[in-house]
C-alpha positions as CSV (number, residue, x, y, z in Angstrom):
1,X,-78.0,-33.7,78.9
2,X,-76.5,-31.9,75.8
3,X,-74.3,-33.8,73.7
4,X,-72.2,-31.8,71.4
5,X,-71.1,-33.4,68.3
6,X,-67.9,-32.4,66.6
7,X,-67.3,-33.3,62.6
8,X,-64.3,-35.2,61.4
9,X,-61.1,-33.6,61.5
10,X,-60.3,-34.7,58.6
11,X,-59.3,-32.2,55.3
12,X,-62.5,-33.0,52.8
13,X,-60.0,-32.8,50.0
14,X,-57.7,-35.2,51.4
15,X,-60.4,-37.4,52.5
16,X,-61.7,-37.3,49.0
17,X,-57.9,-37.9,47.4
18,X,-57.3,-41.4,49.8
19,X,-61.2,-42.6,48.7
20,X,-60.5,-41.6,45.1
21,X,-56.9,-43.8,45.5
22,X,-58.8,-46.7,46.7
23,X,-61.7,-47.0,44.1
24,X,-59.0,-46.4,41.7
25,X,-57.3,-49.9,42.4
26,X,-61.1,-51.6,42.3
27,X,-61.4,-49.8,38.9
28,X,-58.2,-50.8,37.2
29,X,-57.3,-54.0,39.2
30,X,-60.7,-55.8,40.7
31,X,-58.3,-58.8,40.5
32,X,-56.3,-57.8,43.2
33,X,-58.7,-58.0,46.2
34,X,-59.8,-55.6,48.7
35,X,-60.9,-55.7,52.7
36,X,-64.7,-55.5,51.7
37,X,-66.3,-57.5,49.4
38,X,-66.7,-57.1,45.3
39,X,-67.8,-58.5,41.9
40,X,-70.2,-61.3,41.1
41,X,-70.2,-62.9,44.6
42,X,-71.0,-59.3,45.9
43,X,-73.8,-58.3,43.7
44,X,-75.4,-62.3,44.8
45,X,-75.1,-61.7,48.2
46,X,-77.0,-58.0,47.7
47,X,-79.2,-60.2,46.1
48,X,-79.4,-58.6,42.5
49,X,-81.3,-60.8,40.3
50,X,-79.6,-63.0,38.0
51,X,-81.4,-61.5,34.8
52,X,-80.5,-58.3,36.5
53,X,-76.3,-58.9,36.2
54,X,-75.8,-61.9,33.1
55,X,-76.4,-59.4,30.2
56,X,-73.8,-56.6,32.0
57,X,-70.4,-56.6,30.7
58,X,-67.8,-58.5,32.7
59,X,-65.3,-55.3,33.7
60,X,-68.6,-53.6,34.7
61,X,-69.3,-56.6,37.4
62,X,-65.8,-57.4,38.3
63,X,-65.4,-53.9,39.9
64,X,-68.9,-53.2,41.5
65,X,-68.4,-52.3,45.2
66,X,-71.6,-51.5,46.8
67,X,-73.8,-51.7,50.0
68,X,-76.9,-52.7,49.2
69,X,-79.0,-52.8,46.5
70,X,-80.9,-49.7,44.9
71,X,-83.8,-51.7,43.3
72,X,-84.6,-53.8,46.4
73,X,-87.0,-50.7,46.7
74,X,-88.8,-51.1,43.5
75,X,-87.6,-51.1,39.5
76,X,-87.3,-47.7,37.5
77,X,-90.4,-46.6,35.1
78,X,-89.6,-46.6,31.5
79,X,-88.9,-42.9,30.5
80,X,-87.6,-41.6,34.2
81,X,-84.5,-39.8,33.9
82,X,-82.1,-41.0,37.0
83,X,-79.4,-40.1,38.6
84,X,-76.8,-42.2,40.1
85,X,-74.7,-40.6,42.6
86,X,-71.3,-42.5,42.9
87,X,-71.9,-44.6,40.0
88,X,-68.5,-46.5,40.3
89,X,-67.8,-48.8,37.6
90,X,-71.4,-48.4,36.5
91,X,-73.4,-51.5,37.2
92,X,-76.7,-49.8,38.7
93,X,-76.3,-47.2,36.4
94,X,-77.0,-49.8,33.4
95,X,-79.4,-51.3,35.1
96,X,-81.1,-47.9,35.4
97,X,-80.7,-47.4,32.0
98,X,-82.0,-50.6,30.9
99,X,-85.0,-50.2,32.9
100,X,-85.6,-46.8,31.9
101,X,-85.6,-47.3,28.3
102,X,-84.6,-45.1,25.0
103,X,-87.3,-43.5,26.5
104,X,-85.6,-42.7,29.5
105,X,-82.1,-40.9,31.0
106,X,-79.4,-41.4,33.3
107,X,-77.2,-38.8,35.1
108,X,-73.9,-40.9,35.9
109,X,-71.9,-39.0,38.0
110,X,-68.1,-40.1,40.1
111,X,-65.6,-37.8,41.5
112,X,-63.0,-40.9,40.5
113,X,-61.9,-40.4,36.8
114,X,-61.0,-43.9,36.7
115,X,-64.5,-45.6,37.7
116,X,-66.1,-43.1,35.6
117,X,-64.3,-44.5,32.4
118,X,-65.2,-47.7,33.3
119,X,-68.4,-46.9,33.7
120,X,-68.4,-44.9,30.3
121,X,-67.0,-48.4,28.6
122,X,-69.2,-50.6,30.2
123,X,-72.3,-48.4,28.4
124,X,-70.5,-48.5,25.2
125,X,-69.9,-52.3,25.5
126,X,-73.5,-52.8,26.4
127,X,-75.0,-50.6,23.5
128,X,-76.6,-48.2,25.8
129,X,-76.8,-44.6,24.6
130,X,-78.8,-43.4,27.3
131,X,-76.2,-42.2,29.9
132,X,-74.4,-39.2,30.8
133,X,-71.4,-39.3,32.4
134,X,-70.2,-36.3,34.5
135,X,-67.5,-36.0,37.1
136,X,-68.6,-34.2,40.3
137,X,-69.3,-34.5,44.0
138,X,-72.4,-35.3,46.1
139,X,-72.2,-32.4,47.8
140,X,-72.4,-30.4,44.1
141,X,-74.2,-32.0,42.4
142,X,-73.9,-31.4,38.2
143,X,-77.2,-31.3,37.7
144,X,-80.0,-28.7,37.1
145,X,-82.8,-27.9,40.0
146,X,-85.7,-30.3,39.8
147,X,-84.9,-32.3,36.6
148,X,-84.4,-35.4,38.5
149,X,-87.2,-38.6,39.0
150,X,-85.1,-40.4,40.9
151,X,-82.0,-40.4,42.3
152,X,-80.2,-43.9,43.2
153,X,-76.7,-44.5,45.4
154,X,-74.9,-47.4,46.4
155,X,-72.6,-47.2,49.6
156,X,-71.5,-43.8,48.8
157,X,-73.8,-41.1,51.1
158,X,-71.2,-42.7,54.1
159,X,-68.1,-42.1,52.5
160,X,-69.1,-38.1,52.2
161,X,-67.9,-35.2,54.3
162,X,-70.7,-33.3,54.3
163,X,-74.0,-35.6,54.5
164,X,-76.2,-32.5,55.1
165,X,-75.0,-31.0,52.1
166,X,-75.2,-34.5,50.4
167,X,-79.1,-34.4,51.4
168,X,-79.9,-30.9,50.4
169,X,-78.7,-31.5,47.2
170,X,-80.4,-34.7,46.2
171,X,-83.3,-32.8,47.1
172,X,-82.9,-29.8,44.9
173,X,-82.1,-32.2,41.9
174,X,-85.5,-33.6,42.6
175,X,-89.0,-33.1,40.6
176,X,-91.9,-32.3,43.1
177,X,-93.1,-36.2,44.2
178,X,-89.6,-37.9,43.0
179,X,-87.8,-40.2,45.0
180,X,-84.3,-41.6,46.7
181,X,-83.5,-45.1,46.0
182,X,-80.4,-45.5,48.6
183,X,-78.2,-48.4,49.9
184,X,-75.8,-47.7,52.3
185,X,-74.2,-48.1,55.7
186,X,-75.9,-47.2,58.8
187,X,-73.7,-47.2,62.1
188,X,-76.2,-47.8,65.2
189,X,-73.8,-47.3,67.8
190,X,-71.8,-44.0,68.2
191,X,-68.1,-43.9,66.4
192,X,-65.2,-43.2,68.4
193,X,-64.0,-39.7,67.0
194,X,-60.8,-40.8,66.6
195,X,-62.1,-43.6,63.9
196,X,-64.2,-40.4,62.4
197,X,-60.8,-38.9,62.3
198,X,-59.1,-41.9,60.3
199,X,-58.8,-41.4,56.2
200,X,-58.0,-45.0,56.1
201,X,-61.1,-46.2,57.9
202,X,-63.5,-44.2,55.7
203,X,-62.8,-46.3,52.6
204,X,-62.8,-49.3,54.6
């Protein structure tokens, strides 16, 4: 039996406007509280280290909002240059950045202008002058073929469009033997299209 799969019906760009809207609110008011979890308690159930999170500035924590955790899979080499696709309010980007040294670079990129300023503040509060920060999308990524040793993302491949696209690019970035460090959702039963078809349910 064939089965045919048909995409979302959803516009990209006003999927990408309602996720935008919602990270917004965790960026600007973490406070307020959200249908999936954040913050501190968060980043201890994902089971981040202690010594991983103490040293991070406090805005930085308050509005993480990931899946998983990146560096379950093994800490960054001193002198790697990352990227960090989705970087939110930027709390595995300055681990990265920690772990990869002066030595070492990471590629911070958000389509949300608001989590990338946070992100951008946290750096400066922590002293880190290894990050750059650069609005963009998965699917387009702003970053040169091959330059890339490895490319981290929490919780954000599932809230994109175009996953194909998503994948193609992360390889492109790439060097020849680098690597994907990814947390993120995986759905093992088959979604109802009219769920696939909901804006609200993909920030959810």
């Amino acid at each position: 039996m064939t089965m045919t799969v048909r995409p979302a019906a959803v516009d990209a760009k006003e999927l990408r406007a309602g996720i935008s809207a919602k990270y917004e609110e965790v960026a600007l008011t973490p406070e307020k509280g959200f249908h999936f979890h954040t913050g501190t308690p968060l980043a201890a159930m994902l089971e981040y280290d202690a010594a991983m999170v103490d040293w991070l500035p406090a805005g930085t924590v308050a509005s993480f909002a990931g899946t998983g955790n990146p560096f379950s899979m093994g800490d960054l080499e001193p002198g790697e240059t990352v990227l960090d696709i989705g970087c939110g309010a930027g709390m595995d980007t300055l681990i990265a950045a920690k772990q990869v040294g002066p030595d070492g670079q990471v590629v911070a990129v958000d389509m949300t202008a608001a989590m990338l300023g946070k992100a951008r503040r946290g750096a400066g509060e922590a002293g880190l002058s290894n990050i750059s920060f650069r609005e963009g999308l998965a699917e387009s990524l702003p970053a040169d073929d091959a330059t890339i040793d490895v490319v981290i993302s929490n919780g954000v491949v599932n809230l994109c469009p175009d996953k194909i696209r998503t994948m193609k690019e992360v390889h492109r970035v790439l060097r020849p033997g680098g690597r994907f460090q990814i947390a993120d959702i995986v759905v093992h039963k088959e979604v109802p299209q009219g769920a696939k078809d909901d804006i609200e349910l993909w920030s959810g």
